[in-house]
VOKOLVEX-356790 format. One record per residue (C-alpha): residue number from 1; residue in three letters; chain; x, y, z. Coordinates in nm, 3 decimals. Example, Ala and Ser with C-alpha at 12.3 -4.5 7.8 and 13.67 -1.06 7.14 Angstrom:
BEGIN
<1; "ALA"; "A"; <1.230; -0.450; 0.780>>
<2; "SER"; "A"; <1.367; -0.106; 0.714>>
***
This chain:
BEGIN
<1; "UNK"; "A"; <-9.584; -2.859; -6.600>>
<2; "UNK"; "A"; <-9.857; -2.848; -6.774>>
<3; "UNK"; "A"; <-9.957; -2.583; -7.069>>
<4; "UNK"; "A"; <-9.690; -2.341; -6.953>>
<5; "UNK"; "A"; <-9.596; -2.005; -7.092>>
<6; "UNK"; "A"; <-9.444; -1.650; -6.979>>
<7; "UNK"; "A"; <-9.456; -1.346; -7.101>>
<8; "UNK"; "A"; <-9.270; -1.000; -6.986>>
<9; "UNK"; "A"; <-9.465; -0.754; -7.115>>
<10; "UNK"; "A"; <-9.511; -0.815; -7.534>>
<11; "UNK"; "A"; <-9.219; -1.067; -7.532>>
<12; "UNK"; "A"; <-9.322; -1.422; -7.530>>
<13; "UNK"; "A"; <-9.071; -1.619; -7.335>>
<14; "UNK"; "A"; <-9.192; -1.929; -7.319>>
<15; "UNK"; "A"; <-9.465; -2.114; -7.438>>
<16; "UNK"; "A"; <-9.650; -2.480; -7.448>>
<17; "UNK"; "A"; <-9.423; -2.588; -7.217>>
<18; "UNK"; "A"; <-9.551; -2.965; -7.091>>
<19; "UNK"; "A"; <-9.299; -3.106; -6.874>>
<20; "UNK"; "A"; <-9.264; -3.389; -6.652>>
<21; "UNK"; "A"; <-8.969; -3.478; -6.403>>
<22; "UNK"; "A"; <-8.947; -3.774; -6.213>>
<23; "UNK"; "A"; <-8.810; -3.939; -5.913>>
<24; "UNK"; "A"; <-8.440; -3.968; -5.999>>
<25; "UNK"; "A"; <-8.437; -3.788; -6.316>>
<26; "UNK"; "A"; <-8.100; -3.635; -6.424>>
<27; "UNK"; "A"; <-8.236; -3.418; -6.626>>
<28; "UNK"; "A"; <-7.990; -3.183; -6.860>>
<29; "UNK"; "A"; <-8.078; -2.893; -7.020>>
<30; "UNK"; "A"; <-7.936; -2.670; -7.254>>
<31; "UNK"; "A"; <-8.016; -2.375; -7.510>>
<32; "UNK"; "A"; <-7.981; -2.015; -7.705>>
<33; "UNK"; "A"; <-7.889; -1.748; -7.430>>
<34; "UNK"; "A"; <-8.228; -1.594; -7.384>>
<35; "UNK"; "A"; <-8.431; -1.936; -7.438>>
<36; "UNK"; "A"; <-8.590; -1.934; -7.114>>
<37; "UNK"; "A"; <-8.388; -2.220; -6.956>>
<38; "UNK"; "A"; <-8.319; -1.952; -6.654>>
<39; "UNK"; "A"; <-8.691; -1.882; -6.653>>
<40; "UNK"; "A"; <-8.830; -2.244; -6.682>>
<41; "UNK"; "A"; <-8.621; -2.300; -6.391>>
<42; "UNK"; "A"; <-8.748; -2.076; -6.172>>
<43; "UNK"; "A"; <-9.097; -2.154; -6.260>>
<44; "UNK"; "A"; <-9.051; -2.515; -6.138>>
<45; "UNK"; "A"; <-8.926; -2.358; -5.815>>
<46; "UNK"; "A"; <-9.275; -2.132; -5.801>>
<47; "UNK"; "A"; <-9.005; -1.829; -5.746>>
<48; "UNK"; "A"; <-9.171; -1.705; -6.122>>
<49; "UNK"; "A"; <-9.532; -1.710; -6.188>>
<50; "UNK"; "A"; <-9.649; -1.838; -6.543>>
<51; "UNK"; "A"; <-9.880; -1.635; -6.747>>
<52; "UNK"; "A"; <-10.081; -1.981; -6.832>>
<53; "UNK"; "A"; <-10.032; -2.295; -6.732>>
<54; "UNK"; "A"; <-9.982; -2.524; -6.418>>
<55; "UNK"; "A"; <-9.695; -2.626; -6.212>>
<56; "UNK"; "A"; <-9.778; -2.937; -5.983>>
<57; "UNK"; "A"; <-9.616; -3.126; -5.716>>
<58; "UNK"; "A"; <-9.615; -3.470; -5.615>>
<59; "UNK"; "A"; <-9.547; -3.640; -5.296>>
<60; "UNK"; "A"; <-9.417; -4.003; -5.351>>
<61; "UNK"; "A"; <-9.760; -4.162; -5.276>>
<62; "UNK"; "A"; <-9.863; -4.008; -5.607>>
<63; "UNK"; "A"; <-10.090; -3.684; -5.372>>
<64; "UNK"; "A"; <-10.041; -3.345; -5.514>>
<65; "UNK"; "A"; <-9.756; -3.185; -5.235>>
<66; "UNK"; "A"; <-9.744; -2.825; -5.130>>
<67; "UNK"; "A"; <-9.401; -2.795; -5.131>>
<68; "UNK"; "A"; <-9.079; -2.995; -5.232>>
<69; "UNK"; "A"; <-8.753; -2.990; -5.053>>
<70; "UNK"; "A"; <-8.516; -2.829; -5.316>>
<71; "UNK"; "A"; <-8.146; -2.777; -5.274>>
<72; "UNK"; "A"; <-8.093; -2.455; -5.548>>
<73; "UNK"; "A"; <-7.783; -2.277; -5.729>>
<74; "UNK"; "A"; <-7.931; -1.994; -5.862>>
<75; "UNK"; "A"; <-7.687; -1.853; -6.197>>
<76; "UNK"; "A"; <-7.607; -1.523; -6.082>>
<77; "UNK"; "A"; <-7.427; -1.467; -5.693>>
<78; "UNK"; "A"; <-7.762; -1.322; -5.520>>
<79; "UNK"; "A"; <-7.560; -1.241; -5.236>>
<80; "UNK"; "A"; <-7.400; -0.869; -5.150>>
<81; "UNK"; "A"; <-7.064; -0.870; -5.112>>
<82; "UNK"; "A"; <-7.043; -0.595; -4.859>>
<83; "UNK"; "A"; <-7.282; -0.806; -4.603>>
<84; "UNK"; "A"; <-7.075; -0.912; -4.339>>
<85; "UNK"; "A"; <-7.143; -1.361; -4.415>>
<86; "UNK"; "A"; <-6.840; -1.564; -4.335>>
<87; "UNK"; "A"; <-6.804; -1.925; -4.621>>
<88; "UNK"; "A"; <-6.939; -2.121; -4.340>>
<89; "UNK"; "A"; <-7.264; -1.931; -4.258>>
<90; "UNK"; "A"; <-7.317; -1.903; -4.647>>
<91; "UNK"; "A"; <-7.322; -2.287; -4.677>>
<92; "UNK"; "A"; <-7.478; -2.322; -4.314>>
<93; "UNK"; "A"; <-7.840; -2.092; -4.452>>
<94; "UNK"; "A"; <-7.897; -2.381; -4.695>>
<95; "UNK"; "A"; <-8.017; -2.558; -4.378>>
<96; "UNK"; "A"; <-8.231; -2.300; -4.287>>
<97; "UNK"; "A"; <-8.612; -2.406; -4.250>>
<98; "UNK"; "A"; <-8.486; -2.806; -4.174>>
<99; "UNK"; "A"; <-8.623; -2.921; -3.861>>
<100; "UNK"; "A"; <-8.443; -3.134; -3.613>>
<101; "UNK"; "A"; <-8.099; -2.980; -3.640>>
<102; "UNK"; "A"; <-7.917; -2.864; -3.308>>
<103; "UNK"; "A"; <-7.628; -2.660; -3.338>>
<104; "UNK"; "A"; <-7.390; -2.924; -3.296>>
<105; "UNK"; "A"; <-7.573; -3.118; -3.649>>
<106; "UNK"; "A"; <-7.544; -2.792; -3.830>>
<107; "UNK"; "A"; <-7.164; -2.773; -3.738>>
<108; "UNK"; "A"; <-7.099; -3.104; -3.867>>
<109; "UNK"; "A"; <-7.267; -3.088; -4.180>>
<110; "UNK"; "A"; <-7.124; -2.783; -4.258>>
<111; "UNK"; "A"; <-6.774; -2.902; -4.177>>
<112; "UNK"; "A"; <-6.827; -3.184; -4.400>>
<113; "UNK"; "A"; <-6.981; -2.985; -4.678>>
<114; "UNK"; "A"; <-6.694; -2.768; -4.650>>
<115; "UNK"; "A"; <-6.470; -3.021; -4.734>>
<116; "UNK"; "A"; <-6.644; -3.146; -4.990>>
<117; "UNK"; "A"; <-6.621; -2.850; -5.182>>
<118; "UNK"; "A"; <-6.247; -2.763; -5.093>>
<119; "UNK"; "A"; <-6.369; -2.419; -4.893>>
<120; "UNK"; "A"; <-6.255; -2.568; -4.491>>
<121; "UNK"; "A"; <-5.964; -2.321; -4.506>>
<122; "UNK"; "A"; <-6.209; -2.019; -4.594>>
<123; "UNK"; "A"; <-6.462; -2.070; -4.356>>
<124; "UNK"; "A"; <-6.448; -1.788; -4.145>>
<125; "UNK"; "A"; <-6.308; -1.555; -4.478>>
<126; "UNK"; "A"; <-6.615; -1.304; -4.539>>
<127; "UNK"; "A"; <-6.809; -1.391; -4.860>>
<128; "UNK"; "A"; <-6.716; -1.041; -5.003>>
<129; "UNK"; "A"; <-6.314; -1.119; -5.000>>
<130; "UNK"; "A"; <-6.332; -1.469; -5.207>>
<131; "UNK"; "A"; <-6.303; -1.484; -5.580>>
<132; "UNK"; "A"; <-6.585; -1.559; -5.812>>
<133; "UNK"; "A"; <-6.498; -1.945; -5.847>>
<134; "UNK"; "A"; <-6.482; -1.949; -5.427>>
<135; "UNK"; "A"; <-6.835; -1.752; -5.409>>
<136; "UNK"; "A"; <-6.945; -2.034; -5.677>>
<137; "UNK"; "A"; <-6.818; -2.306; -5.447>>
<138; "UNK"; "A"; <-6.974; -2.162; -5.138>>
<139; "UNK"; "A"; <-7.300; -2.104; -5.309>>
<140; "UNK"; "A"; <-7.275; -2.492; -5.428>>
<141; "UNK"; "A"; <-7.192; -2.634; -5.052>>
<142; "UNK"; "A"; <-7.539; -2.431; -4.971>>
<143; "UNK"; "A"; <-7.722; -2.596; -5.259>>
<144; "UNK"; "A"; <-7.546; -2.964; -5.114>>
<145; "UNK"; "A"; <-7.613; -2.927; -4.751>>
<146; "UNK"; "A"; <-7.980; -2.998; -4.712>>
<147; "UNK"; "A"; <-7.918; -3.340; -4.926>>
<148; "UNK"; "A"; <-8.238; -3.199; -5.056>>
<149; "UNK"; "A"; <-8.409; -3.505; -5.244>>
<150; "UNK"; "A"; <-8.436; -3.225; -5.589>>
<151; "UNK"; "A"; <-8.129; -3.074; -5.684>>
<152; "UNK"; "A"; <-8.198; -2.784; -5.896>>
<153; "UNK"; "A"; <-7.841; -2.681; -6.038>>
<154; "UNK"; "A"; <-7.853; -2.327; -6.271>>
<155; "UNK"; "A"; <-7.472; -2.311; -6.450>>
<156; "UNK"; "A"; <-7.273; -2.467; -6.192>>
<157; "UNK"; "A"; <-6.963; -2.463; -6.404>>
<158; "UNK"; "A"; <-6.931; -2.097; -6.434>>
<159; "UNK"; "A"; <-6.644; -1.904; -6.255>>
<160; "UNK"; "A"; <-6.524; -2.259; -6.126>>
<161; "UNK"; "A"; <-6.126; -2.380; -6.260>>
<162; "UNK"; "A"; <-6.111; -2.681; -6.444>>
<163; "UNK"; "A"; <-5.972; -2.813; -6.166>>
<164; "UNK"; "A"; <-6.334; -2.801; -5.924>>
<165; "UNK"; "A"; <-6.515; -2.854; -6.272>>
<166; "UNK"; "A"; <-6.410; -3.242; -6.235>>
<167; "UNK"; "A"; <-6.500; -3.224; -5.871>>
<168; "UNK"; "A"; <-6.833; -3.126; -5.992>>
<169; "UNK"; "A"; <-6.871; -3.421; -6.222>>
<170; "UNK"; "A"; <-6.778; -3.591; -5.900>>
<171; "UNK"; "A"; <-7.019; -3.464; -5.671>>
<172; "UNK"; "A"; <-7.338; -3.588; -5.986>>
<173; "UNK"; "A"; <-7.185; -3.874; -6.060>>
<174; "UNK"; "A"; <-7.235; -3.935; -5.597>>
<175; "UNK"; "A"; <-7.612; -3.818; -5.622>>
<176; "UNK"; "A"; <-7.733; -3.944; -5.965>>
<177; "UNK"; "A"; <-7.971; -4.191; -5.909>>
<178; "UNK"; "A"; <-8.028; -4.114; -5.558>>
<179; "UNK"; "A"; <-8.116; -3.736; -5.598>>
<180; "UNK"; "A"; <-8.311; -3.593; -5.886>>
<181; "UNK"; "A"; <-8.101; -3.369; -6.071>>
<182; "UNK"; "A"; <-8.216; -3.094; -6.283>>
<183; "UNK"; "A"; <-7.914; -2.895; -6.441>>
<184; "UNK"; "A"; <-7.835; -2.613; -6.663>>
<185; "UNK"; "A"; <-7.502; -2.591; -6.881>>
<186; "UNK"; "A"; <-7.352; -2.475; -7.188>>
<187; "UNK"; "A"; <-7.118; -2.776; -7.150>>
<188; "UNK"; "A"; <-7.282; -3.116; -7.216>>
<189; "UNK"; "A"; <-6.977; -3.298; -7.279>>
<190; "UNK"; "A"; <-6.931; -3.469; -6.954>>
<191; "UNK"; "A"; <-7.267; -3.417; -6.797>>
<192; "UNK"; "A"; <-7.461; -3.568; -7.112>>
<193; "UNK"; "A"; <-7.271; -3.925; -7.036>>
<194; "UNK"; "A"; <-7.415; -3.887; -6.639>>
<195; "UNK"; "A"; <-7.784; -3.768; -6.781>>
<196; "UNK"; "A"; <-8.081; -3.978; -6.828>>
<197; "UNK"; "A"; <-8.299; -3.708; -6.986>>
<198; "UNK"; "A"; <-8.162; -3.374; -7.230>>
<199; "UNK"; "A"; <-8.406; -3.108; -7.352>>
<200; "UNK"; "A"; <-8.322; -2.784; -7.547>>
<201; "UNK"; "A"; <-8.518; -2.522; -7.424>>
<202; "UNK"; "A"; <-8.546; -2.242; -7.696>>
<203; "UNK"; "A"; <-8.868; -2.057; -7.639>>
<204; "UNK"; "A"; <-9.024; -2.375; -7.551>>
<205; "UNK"; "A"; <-8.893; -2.745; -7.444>>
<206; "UNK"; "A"; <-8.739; -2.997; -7.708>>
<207; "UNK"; "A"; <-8.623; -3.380; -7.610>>
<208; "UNK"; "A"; <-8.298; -3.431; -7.727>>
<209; "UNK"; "A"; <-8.224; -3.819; -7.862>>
<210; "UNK"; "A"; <-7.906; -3.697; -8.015>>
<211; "UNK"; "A"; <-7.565; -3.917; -7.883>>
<212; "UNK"; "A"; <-7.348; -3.637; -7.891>>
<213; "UNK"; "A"; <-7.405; -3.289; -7.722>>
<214; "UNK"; "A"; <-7.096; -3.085; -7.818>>
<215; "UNK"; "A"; <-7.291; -2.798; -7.951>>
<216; "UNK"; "A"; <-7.646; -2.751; -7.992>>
<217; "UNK"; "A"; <-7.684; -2.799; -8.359>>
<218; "UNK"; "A"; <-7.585; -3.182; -8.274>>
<219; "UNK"; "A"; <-7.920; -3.229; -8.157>>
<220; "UNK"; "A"; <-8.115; -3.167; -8.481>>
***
């Protein structure tokens, strides 16, 4: 990212943003409610035009790339509640657009995904019947099920017990290193100790060198 602001209407959301994320970045970020981390986000994913600015992609021969495979938990459920999705076709859509798959692959993956997540015995339950924490689960397995080589991860705490909050920590601590990770929370306690990068984004993007990310005003 290179130069990047947004605006909505006479309200500056972002600006200056110059931003690089590399192969097998965990990349943290936190900030202000209203900073723009939400935005930033999607402007990395191209769902959000910038009002100045560049977003460019990379393939791993150093080429600009079209696209990248991403693997996305968005922070609000996107999904109606009265349309008629069971768990497993919820986690099966994140495979939607991968080639090669016959329906006997998709099974599988999903099966495992579903286990993963501790949603196997709520795989045929319709999406509109589960409680937020199981809607946040399901909407994770779908995020998880591409193995996407980006992992773009947009509160993934939120709704979820403390109980699926360490299986969280679990599933980064499995893909750090291996997946790039970029990941929005209001809790950097454990995630900061996984993390090889932290910004702040308020308005714009700040690196964070601080040691301990309790609460923002840690960070200087």
């Amino acid at each position: 990212m290179r130069g990047v602001g947004l605006r909505h209407g006479l309200r500056r959301v972002l600006s200056g943003v110059d931003l690089d994320i590399h192969r097998g970045d965990f990349m943290a970020i936190t900030g202000p409610n209203g900073g723009g981390k939400t935005s930033l986000l999607r402007i990395i994913l191209r769902l959000l035009r910038p009002s100045e600015g560049e977003v460019a992609y990379f393939a791993a021969d150093g080429s600009r790339a079209d696209r990248l495979d991403v693997g996305y938990l968005p922070q609000k459920n996107t999904i109606d509640s009265h349309f008629p999705l069971t768990v497993s076709e919820v986690v099966a859509s994140g495979l939607l657009g991968c080639r090669g798959m016959n329906r006997k692959d998709v099974e599988e993956r999903t099966n495992a995904i579903l286990r993963t997540i501790g949603m196997e015995r709520h795989a045929s339950q319709p999406i509109g019947r589960l409680s937020g924490g199981q809607v946040q689960r399901s909407l994770l397995g779908r995020a998880l099920i591409s193995e996407a080589p980006l992992l773009i991860l947009d509160e993934p705490l939120s709704y979820v017990d403390k109980h699926f909050e360490q299986r969280i920590y679990e599933i980064l601590r499995e893909k750090a290193g291996n997946t790039t990770i970029v990941l929005v929370s209001h809790e950097m306690t454990a995630i900061a100790a996984m993390a090889t990068r932290h910004i702040i984004v308020d308005g714009t993007v700040h690196v964070c060198h601080s040691d301990n990310h309790r609460v923002v005003c840690d960070c200087g």
